[in-house]
Steps between C-alpha positions, in 0.01 A plus 500: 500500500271314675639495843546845428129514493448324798701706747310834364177348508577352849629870595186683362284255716693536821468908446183493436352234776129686569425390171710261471332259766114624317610319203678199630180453767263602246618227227582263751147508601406507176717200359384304849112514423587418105701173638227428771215556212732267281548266718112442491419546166786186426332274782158592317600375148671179647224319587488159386863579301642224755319241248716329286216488257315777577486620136307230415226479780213595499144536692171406402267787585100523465253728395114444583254730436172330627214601757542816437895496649799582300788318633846427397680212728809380566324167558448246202311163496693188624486308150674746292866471577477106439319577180725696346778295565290240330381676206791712409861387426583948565459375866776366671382484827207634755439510892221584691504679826267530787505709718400341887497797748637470837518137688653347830798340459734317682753155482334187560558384943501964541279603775493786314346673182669790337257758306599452104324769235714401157374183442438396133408128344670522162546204249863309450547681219618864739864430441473478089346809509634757752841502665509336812785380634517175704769445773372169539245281329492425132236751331356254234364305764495716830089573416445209278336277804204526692563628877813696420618862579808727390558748759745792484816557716359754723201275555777210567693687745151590714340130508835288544778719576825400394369108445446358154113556382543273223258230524365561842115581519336818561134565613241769365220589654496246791446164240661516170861344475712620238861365487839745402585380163700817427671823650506810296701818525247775625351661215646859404271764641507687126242230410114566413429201776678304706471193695663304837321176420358336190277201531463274240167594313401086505425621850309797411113421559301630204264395262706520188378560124321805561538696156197712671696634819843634507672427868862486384815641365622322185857645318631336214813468350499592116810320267729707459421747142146481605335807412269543816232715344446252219486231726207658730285514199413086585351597809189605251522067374516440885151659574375382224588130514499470896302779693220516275419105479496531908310827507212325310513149710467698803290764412380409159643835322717527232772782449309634250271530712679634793693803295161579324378641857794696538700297702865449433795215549843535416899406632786715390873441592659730723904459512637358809717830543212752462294329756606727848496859281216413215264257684177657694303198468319399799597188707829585458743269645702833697459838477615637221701800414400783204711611218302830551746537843838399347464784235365745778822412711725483232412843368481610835850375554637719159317806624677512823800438291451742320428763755830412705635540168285881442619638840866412393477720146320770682745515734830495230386751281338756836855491595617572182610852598741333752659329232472716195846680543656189610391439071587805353899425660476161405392571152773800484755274591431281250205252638350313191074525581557131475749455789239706723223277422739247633574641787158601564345169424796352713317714770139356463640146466700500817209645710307223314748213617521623852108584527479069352705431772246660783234370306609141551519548844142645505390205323670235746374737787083543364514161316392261819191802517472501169394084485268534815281764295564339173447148617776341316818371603764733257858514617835719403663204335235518221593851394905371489443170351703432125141565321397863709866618511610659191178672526579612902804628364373685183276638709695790659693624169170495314347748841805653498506571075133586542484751733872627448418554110321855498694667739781351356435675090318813733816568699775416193286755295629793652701799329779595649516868442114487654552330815856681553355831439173356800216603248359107517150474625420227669200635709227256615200662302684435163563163591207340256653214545570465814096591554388240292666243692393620834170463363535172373608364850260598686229411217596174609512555856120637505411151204666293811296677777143497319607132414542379846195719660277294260610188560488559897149629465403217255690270736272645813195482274547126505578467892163705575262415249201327624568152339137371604637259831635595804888401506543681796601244807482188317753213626551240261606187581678295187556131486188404687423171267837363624284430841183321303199445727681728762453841276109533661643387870727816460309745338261457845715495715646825353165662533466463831811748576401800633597765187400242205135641336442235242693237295517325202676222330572530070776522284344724291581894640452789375884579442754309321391111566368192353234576164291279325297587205225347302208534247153506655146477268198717615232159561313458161858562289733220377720675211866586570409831391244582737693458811759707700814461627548613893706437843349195662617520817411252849433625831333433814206638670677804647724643232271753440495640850857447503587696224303795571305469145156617473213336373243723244255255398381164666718322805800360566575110571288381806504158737177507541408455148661118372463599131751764500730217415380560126449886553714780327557892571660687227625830454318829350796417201312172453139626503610734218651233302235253523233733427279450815230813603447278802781259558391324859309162455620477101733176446856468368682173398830404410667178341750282770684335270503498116208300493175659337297310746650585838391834609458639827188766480517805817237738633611833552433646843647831530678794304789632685676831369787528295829439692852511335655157510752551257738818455327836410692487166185283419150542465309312749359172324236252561523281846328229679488376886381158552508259809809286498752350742834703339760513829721661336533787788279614825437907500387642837364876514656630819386817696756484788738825508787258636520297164871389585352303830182326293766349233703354809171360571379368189887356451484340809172280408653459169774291650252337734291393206758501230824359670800514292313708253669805402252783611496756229282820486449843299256772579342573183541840474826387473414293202315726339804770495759218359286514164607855479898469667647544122299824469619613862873383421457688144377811732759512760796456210352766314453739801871392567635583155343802481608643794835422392456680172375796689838470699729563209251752307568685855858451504524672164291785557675516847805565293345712257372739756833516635683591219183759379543687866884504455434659138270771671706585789573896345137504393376376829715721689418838303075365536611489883643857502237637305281390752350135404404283759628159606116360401526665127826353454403118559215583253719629249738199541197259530294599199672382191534130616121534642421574162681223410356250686145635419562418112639198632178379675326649176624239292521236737135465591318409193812222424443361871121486429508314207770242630315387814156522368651220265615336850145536620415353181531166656291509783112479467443637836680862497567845629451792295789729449417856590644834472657506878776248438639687285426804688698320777760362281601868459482634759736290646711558215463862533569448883818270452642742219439813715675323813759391303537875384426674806828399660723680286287796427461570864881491512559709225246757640622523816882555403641853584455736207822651617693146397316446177537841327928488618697548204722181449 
């Protein structure tokens, strides 16, 4: 019976090929974006799934509300992994992480340094706590000693080659030594950070025991039956029994005291596995991804589905007429209704299987695209691997049962003695059905097309909004405290190139870069609870200039004044915060340790206006500039129009100055747009996606409007005669799937307004959606729909009435 089954099915498909190839393409399409879509939804949910443990792990996350900021970190003080471990038998383990930035590196007798961004000091416990494989070194002991340094096998292969690292010395940063006690495999790129080199945190320089800052990343590692949310409720016996005794030594508060004024402290525990699609902390240790995307993709991905799946049913049951007597004689011959719901879901599964089978070879075609825009590193074999493949294969039958289903029951309903006898209507105006779904596709299509005009706009909002500095032009040059004294030499003798306007050397940019913050006291205050928390950031004498950021009140750092080593110029954020009608010549102090008595005490000079240093999914918050010897990079504002020629320049003092330094720049308008690449990646996917769903909505109604002008040949032919013209004829053939589409964009625009104004929800700095996007949305729509129509109505109204109204 069933190979029976087969051969008709593969019959009726050869005989019919027009339609034939708009469902196989049409579902393969489909079935390719739903395995793409897949593919990233799977690598989305498997971050940190690599760990052994990872059930078990967990982060240590803050919230501070003080100084009139509201802030939720990723960040926790030093102390508190230790103490736990200490105080509660429900920890098994901790480790602390911190985070170092970017360093030179290279093996100890190299001439040459190597540019290094992940490098992280951690403590010996890592290896307890996360899985990290060592191919060589023993991991109880590979961080347990001063001076020592895991590195990973990628890291291995670029500083030794194919020689041995184990125990052979490594330098950082031109004079610290750090010896290979282990060799990892390279961390999986599904993690929520990863690393090339850890250095032992003996080695990391800080002041440790500050309950009162919070400059690392501390994950524990409950026992196992530990019920996490119980367990967090200590961290109210931690602040109690450790913050608060510091808070009043150093500032002579008490909590009481502190939470009385409205501020806030807390920790909370965020699950090791929730961290890349839950966390939005700041200071994170990578950027992050957003649940909010992996539902928008995955219903994205069941929508297209499901419209490869629509233009299949329309297309059965519009041809129903072809097949209708082919029913009646099978049913008079004795054809159960059950044996023709075989055959005909025999039908839909077969062009299922061979439309999988396309797919697939979409997929392997669009998936090397697919990770460039994505950023991830998917491949085929995850799709056919034991865990994905009894899904792979389900996948077709369930398409193929799915979309086979209606026209299956619609076609096996048929009376005989009606269909022999040619009184079954099957015209396209009846069709509720048939309507309904049409309308439903391209309801999507026009939700997809409003979706991804927003997010360009909002995404060229961000690119031209007038952040408050110039980033236009700006060189910077990273790794300049790897040269020491030599940083000034070469910022000078950059400035004398023709094409370089000012320069400046900080660490401290306005794009992604090194922060600081701390809690500064208007002069005459000394309670915790009277201060505020801001960006403390040290520059030179020119960063202002450099920047392009404009001063509103007072002046900017001088040389000709010498106490401008103790002067301060905050932001208009600041002034608002701190209360100040007129803020230059008022004093400021902070603590610079967590001693009461050691306080350094500012005078502000100058208001500059607000600038965004952070992303504009934030409000801008409180900052400070002070004078300070932070190399961290050189920035030169350039005004030459032959900006590849001054960077050959600039590179080739670099390596005067610097030699064996690795010479590493970014402009910072580059910079600036990285904080926004996920939004630009989401963008460009979603422009991609829709398109494609447009695609197959148009390959059904292609179809549709095919079989619609073959059902109106007589009627189009007798309009002809009676003296219609070839213009009135598209219209006729055009209007009923305009209206449609119209209903279509109908429903579609209030559902697409309220699902990105919850996108836009995130971002503090926004566009406003207005009535033209979704004015545009349809008329494209409308514009697609009508070309897709136009084809076949022109066609059918240009055909000879004399061949149309033959008798047959």
């Amino acid at each position: 019976m069933l190979t029976n089954y087969l051969k008709i099915a593969w019959r009726t498909l050869r005989k019919q090929q027009g339609f034939t190839f708009i469902n196989i393409f049409g579902l393969a399409v489909g079935l390719a974006c739903c395995m793409l879509i897949m593919l990233y939804v799977l690598d989305e949910l498997s971050f940190d799934q690599y760990n052994a443990k990872a059930d078990r792990i967990y982060r240590i996350q803050t919230h501070l509300k003080f100084g009139g900021n509201d802030m939720n970190f990723a960040l926790s003080p030093d102390p508190i992994g230790p103490t736990l471990k200490k105080d509660y038998p429900q920890v098994e383990q901790f480790v602390r992480l911190h985070r170092s930035g970017t360093w030179s590196v290279r093996r100890t007798g190299e001439p040459t340094s190597l540019r290094e961004d992940n490098i992280t000091f951690a403590d010996s416990t890592l290896f307890d706590v996360f899985t990290l494989p060592l191919v060589s070194g023993d991991p109880k002991r590979a961080l347990a000693e001063p001076n020592t340094v895991v590195i990973s096998e990628s890291a291995a292969k670029r500083h030794f080659g194919n020689q041995n690292p184990m125990g052979q010395t490594m330098l950082f940063d031109n004079n610290k030594t750090f010896k290979v006690s282990g060799v990892m495999r390279d961390m999986p790129q599904n993690s929520h950070f990863r690393s090339d080199f850890f250095l032992t945190m003996l080695n990391d320089d800080y002041e440790w025991g500050q309950w009162l800052s919070n400059n690392h990343y501390a994950y524990i590692l409950l026992k196992p039956g530990t019920n996490p949310a119980v367990f967090a409720k200590n961290f109210d016996t931690i602040i109690e029994k450790y913050i608060g005794p510091q808070a009043l030594q150093t500032v002579g508060t008490t909590m009481e005291q502190f939470r009385k004024a409205g501020n806030e402290i807390g920790y909370w525990l965020i699950p090791l596995t929730d961290i890349h699609l839950y966390s939005k902390q700041q200071y994170e240790l990578a950027p992050n991804g957003d649940i909010q995307y992996v539902y928008i993709f995955s219903a994205v991905a069941l929508f297209i589905l499901l419209i490869a799946c629509i233009n299949f049913m329309n297309l059965a049951t519009a041809r129903s007429a072809k097949r209708a007597k082919e029913v009646g004689v099978r049913k008079v011959m004795g054809s159960e209704r059950q044996q023709l719901i075989g055959q005909f879901m025999t039908e839909s599964i077969l062009t299922t299987v061979l439309a999988m089978v396309l797919a697939l070879f979409i997929v392997a075609v669009a998936l090397p695209a697919f990770n460039g825009l994505a950023a991830k590193e998917m491949s085929l074999r995850q799709l056919v691997s034991p865990y994905y493949l009894p899904l792979l294969v389900a996948l077709p039958i369930v398409v193929g049962l799915l979309a086979g289903s209606y026209p299956a029951l619609f076609l096996s309903s048929f009376q005989p003695i009606t269909v022999l006898k040619g009184k079954i209507n099957v015209s396209f105006r009846s069709a509720g059905l048939r309507s309904g779904l049409v309308v439903f596709q391209f309801m999507m299509s026009v939700i997809l097309i409003v979706g991804t005009i927003i997010v360009y706009r909002q995404i060229t909002y961000i690119q031209t909004k007038n952040v408050g500095f110039n980033r236009n032009q700006v060189l910077s040059v990273f790794g300049v405290y790897s040269i020491g004294k030599q940083a000034e030499t070469f910022k000078q003798e950059v400035l004398r190139m023709p094409g370089v306007v000012s320069g400046s050397i900080s660490g401290y940019l306005p794009t992604p870069s090194s922060r600081s913050d701390n809690s500064f006291f208007a002069e005459g205050q000394s309670n915790l609870n009277q201060g505020i928390n801001m960006q403390n950031w040290g520059v030179d004498y020119d960063y202002l200039k450099t920047m392009g950021m404009q001063l509103v009140q007072g002046r900017g750092f001088s040389r000709d004044f010498g106490s401008d080593s103790s002067g301060i110029i905050i932001n208009e954020a600041a002034v608002k915060v701190l209360g100040f009608k007129d803020p230059v010549g008022k004093r400021v102090w902070r603590f610079t340790d967590n001693q009461a008595k050691n306080r350094k005490t500012y005078t502000i000079l100058g208001v500059i206006k607000n600038f965004h240093f952070e992303s504009l999914r934030r409000n801008i918050s409180a900052l400070s500039l002070v004078l300070d010897s932070n190399s961290g990079a050189a920035s030169f504002r350039l005004s030459s129009t032959d900006l590849p020629a001054v960077v050959k320049q600039i590179e080739a003092k670099w390596k005067q100055v610097a030699p064996g330094q690795p010479f590493s720049y970014q402009f910072m308008d580059d910079s600036f747009d990285e904080m926004y690449r996920a939004e630009q990646r989401i963008g460009t996917i979603a422009l991609t996606f829709a398109a494609l769903a447009i695609l197959i909505a148009c390959l059904g109604l292609f179809g549709l409007a095919a079989f619609m002008a073959e059902q109106r040949t007589k009627e189009i032919g007798v309009r002809k005669v009676l003296g219609a013209s070839v213009g009135s004829i598209i219209g006729l053939l055009s209007k009923d799937f305009l209206k449609l589409v119209f209903i279509s964009i109908i429903i579609a625009s209030p559902i697409a307004w309220y699902a990105m104004n919850q996108w836009l929800s995130d971002f503090a700095y926004k566009i406003d959606i207005e009535w033209w996007m979704f004015a545009l949305a349809g008329i494209l729509a409308v514009g697609i729909a009508l070309l897709t129509v136009s084809f076949q109505s022109i066609k059918a109204a240009l055909m000879n009435p004399v061949k149309s109204l033959r008798s047959e």
